[in-house]
N, C-alpha and C positions, 0 to 999 in steps of 0.2 A: 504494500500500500504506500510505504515510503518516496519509495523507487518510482512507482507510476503518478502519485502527488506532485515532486519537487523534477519529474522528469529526468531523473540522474542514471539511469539503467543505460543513456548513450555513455555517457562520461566515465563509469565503472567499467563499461565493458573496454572502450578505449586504451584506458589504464592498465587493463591487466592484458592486454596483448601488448600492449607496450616492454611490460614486464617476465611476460613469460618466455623463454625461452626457446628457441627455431626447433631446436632439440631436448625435450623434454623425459631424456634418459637418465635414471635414478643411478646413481653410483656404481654403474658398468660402463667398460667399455665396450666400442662396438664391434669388437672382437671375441669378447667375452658372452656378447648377445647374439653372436649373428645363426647360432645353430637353438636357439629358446628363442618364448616371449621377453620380448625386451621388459624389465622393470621401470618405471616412469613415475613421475611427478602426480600423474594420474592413480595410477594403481598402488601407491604407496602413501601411506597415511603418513602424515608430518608431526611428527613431535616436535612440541614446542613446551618452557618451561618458565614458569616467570620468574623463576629464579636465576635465568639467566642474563648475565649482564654483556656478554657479546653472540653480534648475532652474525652464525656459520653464512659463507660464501653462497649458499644454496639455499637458506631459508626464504627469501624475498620470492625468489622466482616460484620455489614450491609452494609457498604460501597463496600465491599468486593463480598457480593452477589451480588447489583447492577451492577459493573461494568461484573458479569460472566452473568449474567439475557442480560446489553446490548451486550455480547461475543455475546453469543447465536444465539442474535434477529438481528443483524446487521452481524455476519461472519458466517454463519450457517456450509456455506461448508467448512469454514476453520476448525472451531472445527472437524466437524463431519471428516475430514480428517486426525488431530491430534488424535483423540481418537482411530480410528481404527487401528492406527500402534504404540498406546502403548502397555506395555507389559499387560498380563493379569492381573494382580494385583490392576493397574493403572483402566484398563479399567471397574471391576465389579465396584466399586467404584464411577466412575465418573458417570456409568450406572444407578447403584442402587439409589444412591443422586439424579441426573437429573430428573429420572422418577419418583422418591416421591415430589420433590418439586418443583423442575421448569416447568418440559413438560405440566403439563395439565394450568399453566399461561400462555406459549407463545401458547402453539394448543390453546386457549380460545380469546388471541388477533388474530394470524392470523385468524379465524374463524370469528371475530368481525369487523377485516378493512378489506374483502369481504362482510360481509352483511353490510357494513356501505360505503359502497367505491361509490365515485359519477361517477369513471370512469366508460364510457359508449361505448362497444363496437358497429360496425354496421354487424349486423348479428352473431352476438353471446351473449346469455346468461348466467350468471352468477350466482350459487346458491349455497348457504352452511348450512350443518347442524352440529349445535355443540354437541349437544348427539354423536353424530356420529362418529365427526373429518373429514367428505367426505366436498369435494367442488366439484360440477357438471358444467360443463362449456357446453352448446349446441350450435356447429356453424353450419348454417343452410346458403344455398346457392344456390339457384333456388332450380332442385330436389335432392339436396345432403343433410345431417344430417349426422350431427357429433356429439358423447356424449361421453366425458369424466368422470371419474370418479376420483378423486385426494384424497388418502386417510392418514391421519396424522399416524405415528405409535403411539403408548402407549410410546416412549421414545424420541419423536419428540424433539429439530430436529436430537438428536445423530444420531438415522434410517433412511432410508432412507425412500422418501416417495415414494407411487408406486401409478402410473396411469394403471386402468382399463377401460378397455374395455364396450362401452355402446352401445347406440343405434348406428348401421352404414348403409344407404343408399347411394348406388353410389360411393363408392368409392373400389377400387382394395384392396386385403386384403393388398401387400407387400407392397403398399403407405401407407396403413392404421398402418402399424406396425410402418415405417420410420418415419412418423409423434409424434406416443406413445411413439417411441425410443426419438428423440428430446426435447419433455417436462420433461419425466423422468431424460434426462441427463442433460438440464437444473435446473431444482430442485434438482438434486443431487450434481455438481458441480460449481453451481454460486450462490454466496451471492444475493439473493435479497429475494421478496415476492412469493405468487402464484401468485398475479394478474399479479406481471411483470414478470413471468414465461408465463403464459396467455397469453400475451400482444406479446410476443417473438413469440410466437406461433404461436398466430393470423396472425401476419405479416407472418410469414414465409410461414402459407399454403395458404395465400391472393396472397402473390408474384408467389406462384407455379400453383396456377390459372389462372393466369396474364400470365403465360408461362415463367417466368422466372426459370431454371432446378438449381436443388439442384449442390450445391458445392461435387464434387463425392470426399472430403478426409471428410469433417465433415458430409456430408448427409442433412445441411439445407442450406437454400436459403440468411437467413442472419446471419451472424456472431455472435457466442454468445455474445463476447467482444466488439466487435467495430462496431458492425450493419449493419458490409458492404453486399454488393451482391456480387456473384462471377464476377467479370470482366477479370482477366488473363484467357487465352486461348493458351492451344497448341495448336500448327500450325499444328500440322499432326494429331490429332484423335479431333481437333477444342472443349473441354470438356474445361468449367470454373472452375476457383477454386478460391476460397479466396487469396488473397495476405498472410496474416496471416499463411492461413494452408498451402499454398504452402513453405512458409520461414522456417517452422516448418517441413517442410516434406523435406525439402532440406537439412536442419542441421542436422535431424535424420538418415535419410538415408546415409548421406556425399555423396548423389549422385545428379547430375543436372539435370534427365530424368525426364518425364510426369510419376504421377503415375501409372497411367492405361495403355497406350500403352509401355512404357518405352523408348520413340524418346527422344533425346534430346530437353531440355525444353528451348526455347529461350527467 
């Protein structure tokens, strides 16, 4: 919240490529690495001591990767948002470093707290393969089946991740799409994990079962941000909407009408 308030997520990130090192090899040489996985700045946890009154040749730089390692892993969609509206220069750069040294540690943890995760959904499955980078999610509901397919790119999380299309019974294609729409746009624009990608999900096509109808300006049932239901209703075409996306719809527009029918929104 800091970061996106006082806008400093360019200047942080600037900083620590400034800092970090072309070569981001942990106390090997590359002769000593060239038959293993190299050890790096990434994969190797930095001890620090505040008892210490000089600080070693290598702390600043490792310090430096850690803190873009937890950018990464905790603002996904903040970076991956930054990086796509730098200029081209900026961007091979941050590309080419990320996918040699970081993307295959954080695809290796997310992949790791899915098969390690004790959340337990009720009628849904949950599977990942790290060779792969896929995570398979099956939600199953009387005679209905649903399969997900969640797949990490090669320079995860700069790329975006793309959900495919799996096994489908019982469900309509354009629900089926509106749904695939939903997770992708959640994983694309909200800092969190897959599971709580998953989890957003889950709830949203539970509630649509339930008969609660999608918000017609975001298309799901609960909020990405605030987990609400749609509760406002216009009075003349009676459609809900999020409070959220109706506030946002009323600021952009500068107009006070019902999306959909265009009656005055009371």
């Amino acid at each position: 919240m800091y970061l996106r308030k006082t806008k400093s997520l360019n200047k942080l990130l600037y900083h620590l490529f400034r800092l970090m090192p072309e070569n981001p090899t942990y106390g090997e040489t590359a002769i000593e690495v060239s038959n293993k996985d190299p050890k790096t700045f990434f994969t190797e946890e930095l001890q620090l001591s505040i008892r210490e009154t000089a600080t070693l040749p290598y702390h600043i730089p490792h310090l430096a990767c850690s803190v873009y390692h937890m950018t990464l892993k905790d603002l996904p969609a903040m970076v991956r948002l930054w990086w796509n509206s730098s200029e081209k220069r900026v961007f091979n750069i941050v590309d080419r470093f990320t996918s040699k040294y970081v993307s295959s540690v954080l695809s290796f943890q997310e992949i790791s707290s899915v098969q390690t995760s004790t959340q337990l959904f009720n009628g849904m499955t949950v599977k990942a393969r790290a060779t792969t980078r896929e995570v398979m999610a099956t939600y199953t509901i009387e005679d209905i089946v649903i399969e997900l397919i969640i797949q990490l790119p090669s320079n995860y999380p700069l790329g975006s991740i793309t959900v495919e299309s799996g096994k489908r019974v019982g469900v309509a294609v354009q629900q089926w799409r509106n749904w695939m729409l939903q997770l992708s746009t959640y994983l694309t624009h909200q800092n969190g994990s897959i599971m709580d990608g998953l989890a957003l999900w889950k709830n949203n096509v539970d509630k649509r079962f339930e008969g609660v109808e999608d918000c017609m300006i975001c298309f799901s049932v609960i909020h990405g941000f605030n987990y609400s239901l749609p509760k406002k209703a216009c009075r003349t075409c009676k459609k809900k909407f999020h409070s959220a996306c109706l506030y946002k719809w009323f600021t952009s527009s500068n107009k006070s009408t019902c999306p959909l029918c265009r009656e005055t929104f009371f």
